[in-house]
N, C-alpha and C positions, 0 to 999 in steps of 0.2 A: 106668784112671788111678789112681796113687799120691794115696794122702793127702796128700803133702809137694808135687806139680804142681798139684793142685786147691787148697789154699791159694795157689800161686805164680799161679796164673792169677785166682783170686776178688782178689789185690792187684791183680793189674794193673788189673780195671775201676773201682775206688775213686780210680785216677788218673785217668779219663776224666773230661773239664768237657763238659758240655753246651754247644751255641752260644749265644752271647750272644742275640743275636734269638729265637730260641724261648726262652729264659728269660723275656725283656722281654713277648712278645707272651701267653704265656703268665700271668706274672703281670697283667696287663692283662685278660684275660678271666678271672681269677679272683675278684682286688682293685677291678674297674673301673677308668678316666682316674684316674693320682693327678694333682690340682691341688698346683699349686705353692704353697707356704706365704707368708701375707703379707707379711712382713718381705723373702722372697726377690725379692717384686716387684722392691723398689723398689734391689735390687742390681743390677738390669737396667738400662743407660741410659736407653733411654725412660723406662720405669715412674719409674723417680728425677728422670728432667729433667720427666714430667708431677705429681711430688710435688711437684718443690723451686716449682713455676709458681703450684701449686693454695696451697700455704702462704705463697707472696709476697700471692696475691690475697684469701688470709682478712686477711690479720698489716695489710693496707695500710690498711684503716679504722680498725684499731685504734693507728696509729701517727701516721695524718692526724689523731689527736682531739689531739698535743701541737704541734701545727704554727700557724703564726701567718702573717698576711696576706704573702701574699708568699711563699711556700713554697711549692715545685711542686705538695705533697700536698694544699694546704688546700682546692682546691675539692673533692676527695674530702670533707674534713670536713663542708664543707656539704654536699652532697649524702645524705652518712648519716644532717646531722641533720634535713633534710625530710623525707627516706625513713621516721622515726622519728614526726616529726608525722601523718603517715597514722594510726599505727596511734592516735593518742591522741585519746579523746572529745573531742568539738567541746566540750564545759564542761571541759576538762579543759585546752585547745588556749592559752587567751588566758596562761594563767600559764611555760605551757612558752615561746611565745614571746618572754615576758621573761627570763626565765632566758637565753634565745639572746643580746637585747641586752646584760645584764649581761655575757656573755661577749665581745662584741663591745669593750664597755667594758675588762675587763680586758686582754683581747690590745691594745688601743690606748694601756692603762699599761703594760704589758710593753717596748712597743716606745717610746713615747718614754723611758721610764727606760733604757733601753737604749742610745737617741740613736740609733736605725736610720730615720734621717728620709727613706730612698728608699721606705722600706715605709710611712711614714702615709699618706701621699694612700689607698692601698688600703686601709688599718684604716678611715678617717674614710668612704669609701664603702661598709662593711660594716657600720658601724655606720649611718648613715645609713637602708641597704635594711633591714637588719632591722630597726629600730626602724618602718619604715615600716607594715612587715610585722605587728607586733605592734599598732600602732596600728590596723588595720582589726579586728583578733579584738576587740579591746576596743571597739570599734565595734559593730561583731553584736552582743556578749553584752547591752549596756548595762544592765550590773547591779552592783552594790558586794557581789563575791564577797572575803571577810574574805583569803583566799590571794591574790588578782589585786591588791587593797590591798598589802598587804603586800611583794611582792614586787618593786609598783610604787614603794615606798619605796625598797627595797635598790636600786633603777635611780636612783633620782634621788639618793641620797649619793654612789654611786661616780661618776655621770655630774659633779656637782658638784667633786668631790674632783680630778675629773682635770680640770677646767676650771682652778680654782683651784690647785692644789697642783704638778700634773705639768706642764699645758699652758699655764696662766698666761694661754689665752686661750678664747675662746667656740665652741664644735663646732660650730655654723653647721646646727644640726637646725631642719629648717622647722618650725613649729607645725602646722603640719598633719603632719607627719610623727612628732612627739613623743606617746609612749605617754602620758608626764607629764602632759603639759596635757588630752589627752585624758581621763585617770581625772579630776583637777580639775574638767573639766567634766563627766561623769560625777555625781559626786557633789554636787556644785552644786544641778545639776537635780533631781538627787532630794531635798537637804535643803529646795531651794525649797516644795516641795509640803507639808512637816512644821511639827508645832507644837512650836516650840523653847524653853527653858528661859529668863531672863533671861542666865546665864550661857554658855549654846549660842547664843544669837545673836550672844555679843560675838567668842565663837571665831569663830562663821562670818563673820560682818562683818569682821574679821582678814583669815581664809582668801580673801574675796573680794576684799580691796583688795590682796592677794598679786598673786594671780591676774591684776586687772585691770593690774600693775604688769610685768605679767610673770616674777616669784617664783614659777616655778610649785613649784617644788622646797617652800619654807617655806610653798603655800599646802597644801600634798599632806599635810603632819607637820600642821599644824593638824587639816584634815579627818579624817585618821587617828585623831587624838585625840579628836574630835569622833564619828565612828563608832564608837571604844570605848565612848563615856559614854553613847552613845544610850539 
């Protein structure tokens, strides 16, 4: 064979392709399974209708926390934020609870400044249960923790604020169910026990005719002040 046929025959197999299947199968037992790349998942229908599911059910706690009584999402709300008390010290537990009612309080200014008067009966029984709720932690702890004070103030100006200012009438919270009267007495009992200044007995004697009057709100700022000066 001529040199000029042996070139024209060595072109022709430069045109031959190998079958597709022995290339794939081949690569495959070289490279091992290639997995497919993350992002490609979710170009997939399923993959993307099991993305688009799993990011509705992250994103929906986090959108339940702007939601207000009466909104299909809000029992999610509550539910995340007892899920949340689990994880919180039991000395840690009585202050977060108030924190709950204060919040019960504000969504209950929300909506009457709003005028959404189908949704108060629901506000006024969430405040109600929470405060109920808080009411017992301050029960257990029975101690004049400086934060569980404190915080029990912040509850009794807004709860007042919205009696007077927004609702113009009285939140119908049983005494037994008020975290308020509960810290009042609280600390009552304990100052009973101490020997008080001439000037801390006239606060307390105040604070008590508060209290006995049903003020629990002005008997709570007294004792407050009354705790600081101890």
């Amino acid at each position: 064979m001529e040199d000029k046929d042996l070139i024209f025959e060595l072109k022709k197999l430069t045109q031959i392709k190998p079958d597709k299947k022995w290339v794939i199968l081949t690569k495959k037992q070289i490279l091992g399974e290639e997995k497919p790349s993350f992002p490609y998942l979710f170009l997939k229908p399923t993959y993307a209708f099991l993305s688009l599911t799993l990011l509705i059910f992250i994103s929906l706690p986090v959108f339940a926390q702007f939601c207000l009584p009466g909104h299909p999402l809000y029992p999610i709300k509550k539910i995340t934020e007892r899920a949340k008390a689990y994880f919180i010290p039991e000395n840690e537990r009585p202050v977060y609870e108030l924190e709950l009612v204060q919040k019960r309080f504000e969504e209950l200014k929300v909506l009457a400044e709003k005028n959404e008067t189908t949704k108060l009966p629901s506000a006024f029984k969430e405040v109600k249960e929470t405060a109920s709720k808080a009411t017992e932690n301050l029960v257990k702890s029975k101690t004049i923790d400086p934060k569980v004070l404190e915080k029990t103030v912040e509850v009794a100006k807004i709860k007042k604020e919205i009696e007077n200012k927004v609702l113009a009438t009285n939140l119908g919270i049983e005494e037994r169910e008020d975290p308020i009267k509960t810290m009042v007495e609280i600390i009552i009992s304990d100052f009973e026990t101490r020997s008080l200044t001439p000037e801390q007995k006239e606060i307390f004697e105040k604070a008590k005719s508060n209290y006995q009057q049903g003020n629990f709100e002005d008997a709570l700022i007294l004792l407050k002040i009354l705790s600081e000066n101890r």
